[in-house]
KEFI-816937 format. One record per residue (C-alpha): z, y, x. Coordinates in pm, whole numbers, padded with zeros to 5 digits, always signed. Layout:
BEGIN
ZYX...
***
This chain:
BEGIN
-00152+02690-00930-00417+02581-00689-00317+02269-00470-00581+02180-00124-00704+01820-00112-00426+01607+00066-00597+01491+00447-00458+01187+00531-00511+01024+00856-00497+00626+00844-00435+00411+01092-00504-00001+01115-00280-00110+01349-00377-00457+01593-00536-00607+01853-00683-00840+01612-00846-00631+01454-01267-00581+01373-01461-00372+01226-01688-00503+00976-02037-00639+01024-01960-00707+01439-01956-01067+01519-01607-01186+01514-01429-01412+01766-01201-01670+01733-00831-01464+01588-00991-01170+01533-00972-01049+01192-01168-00769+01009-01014-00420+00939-01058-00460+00530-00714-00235+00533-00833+00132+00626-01187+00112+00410-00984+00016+00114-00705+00286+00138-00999+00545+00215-01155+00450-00064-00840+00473-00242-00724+00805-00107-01022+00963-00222-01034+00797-00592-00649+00964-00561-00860+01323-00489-00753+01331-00140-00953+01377+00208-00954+01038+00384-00978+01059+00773-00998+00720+00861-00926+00637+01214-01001+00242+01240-00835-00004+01445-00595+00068+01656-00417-00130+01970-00127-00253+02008-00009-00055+02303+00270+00179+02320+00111+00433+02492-00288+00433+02310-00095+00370+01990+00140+00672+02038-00097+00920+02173-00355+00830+01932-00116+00958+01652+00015+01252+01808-00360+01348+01824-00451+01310+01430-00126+01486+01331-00338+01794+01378-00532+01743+01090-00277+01545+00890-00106+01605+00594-00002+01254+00576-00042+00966+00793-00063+00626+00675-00064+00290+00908-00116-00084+00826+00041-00329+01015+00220-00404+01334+00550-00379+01121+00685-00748+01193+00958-00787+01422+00805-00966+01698+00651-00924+02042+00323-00699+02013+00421-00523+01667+00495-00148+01800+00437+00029+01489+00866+00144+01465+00835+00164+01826+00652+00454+01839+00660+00642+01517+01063+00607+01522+01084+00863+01805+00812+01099+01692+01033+01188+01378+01287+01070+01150+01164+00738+01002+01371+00509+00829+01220+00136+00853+01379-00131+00592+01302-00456+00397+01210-00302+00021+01237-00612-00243+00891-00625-00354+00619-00891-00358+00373-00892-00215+00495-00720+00121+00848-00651+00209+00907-00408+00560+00761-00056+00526+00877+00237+00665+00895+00595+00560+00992+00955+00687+00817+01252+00891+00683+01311+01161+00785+01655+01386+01055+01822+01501+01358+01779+01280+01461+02063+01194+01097+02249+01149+01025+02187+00785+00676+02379+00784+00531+02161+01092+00656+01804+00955+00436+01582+00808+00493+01286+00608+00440+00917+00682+00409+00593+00510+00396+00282+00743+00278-00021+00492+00218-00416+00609-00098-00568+00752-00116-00813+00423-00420-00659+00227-00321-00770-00095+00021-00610+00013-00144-00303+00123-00322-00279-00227+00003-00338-00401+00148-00036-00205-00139+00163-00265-00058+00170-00652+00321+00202-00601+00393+00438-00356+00061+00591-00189-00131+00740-00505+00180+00864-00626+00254+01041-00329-00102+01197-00325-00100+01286-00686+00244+01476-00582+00094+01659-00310-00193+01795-00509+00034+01948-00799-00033+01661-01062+00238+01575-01353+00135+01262-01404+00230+01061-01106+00175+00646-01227-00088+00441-01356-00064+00379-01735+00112+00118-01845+00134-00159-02109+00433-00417-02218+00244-00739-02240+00298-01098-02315+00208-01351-02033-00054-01654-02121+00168-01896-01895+00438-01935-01765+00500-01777-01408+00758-01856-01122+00897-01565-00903+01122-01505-00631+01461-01414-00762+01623-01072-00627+01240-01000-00543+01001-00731-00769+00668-00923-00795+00315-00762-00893+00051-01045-00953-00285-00948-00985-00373-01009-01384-00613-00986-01623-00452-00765-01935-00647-00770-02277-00567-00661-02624-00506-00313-02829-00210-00140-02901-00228-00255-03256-00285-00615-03167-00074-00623-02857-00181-00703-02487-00152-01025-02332-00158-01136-01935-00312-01390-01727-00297-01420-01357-00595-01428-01168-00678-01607-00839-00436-01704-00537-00092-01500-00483-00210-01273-00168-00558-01322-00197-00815-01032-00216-01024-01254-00426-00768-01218-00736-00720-00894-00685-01088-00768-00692-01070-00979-01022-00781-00768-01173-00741-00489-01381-00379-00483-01374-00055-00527-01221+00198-00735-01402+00568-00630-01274+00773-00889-01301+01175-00787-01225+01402-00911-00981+01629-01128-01164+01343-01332-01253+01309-01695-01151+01067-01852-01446+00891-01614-01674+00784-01861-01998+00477-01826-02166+00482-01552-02415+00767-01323-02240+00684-00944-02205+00690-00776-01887+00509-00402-01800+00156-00424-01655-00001-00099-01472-00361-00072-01598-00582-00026-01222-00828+00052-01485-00729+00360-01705
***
């Protein structure tokens, strides 16, 4: 059976926001978020349609998506998720469809939101939406766990997840308790040998991440991992 290529519209959500190479001013930040899930979305074998920045303004913010749901068979936004003055992102995707909006207990990131966007009621003219934080690292972390999953769904593919790898960590780690944590690692060894993992860089910085070729997952319970305990890595790699 012949699936077409995903599109998927995404959408950087902030006032603070840049795109790269202009001069930036004091607490403005660049938009690293929608080049890195465009490139992601097409590694995935998906159309990217990458909108940029967007304001924080109910009204641009909400017309500007009604507009790309057009050509959308997905949206995706970054950002403007925190529950504070200027973060509008529930605000106006909540009443465009049925989108639930909820603390998940991962690190890093924690508020996403997920649903359609349409008419309920009209299956064929809904289209689906994942609202992820403004964190990159967080954004990168969602990317692999629910995004390219998703994608890989939508184009007919069995194989949904990154491979993946029990290995022992080179240190010991500390971790939230109650909280899923994936730290950027380095994983090396063979499957006769084992695999062993390191963490590289700062939690929540790109840095570390760029550095990576896996995920290490470590559960929820967790409050010290010791040196030499085994926990599942996802290979960015394979």
């Amino acid at each position: 059976e012949v699936h077409p290529k995903p599109r998927v519209v995404i959408v950087s959500v902030g006032d603070e926001l840049l795109e790269p190479g202009k001069p930036a001013r004091s607490g403005q930040v660049f938009d690293a978020n929608s080049h890195a899930l465009a490139s992601g979305v097409a590694d995935a074998g998906a159309v990217p349609y990458r909108v940029g920045a967007a304001p924080d303004s109910y009204g641009e913010l909400r017309e500007l998506i009604e507009d790309q749901l057009v050509r959308a068979d997905l949206v995706i936004t970054t950002g403007g998720l925190s529950q504070g003055e200027g973060d509008t992102v529930s605000d106006v995707i909540g009443p465009l469809g049925s989108v639930r909006f909820d603390d998940v207990a991962m690190s890093p990131g924690r508020r996403f939101g997920v649903g359609t966007l349409g008419e309920v009621g009209a299956a064929e003219s809904l289209t689906p939406v994942l609202c992820l934080p403004g964190d990159p690292v967080a954004v990168q972390v969602a990317y692999e766990a629910f995004v390219r999953p998703a994608l890989l769904h939508m184009a007919g593919h069995a194989a949904l997840y990154r491979p993946t790898v029990h290995a022992r960590a080179a240190t010991e780690w500390t971790s939230e308790v109650g909280v899923r944590e994936f730290v950027p690692a380095r994983v090396i060894g063979s499957p006769g040998e084992g695999y062993r993992w390191e963490p590289v860089g700062r939690p929540h910085a790109l840095t570390g991440l760029a550095r990576a070729n896996a995920l290490a997952v470590v559960p929820e319970g967790t409050a010290r991992l010791p040196a030499g305990a085994e926990v599942p890595c996802l290979l960015l790699e394979a």
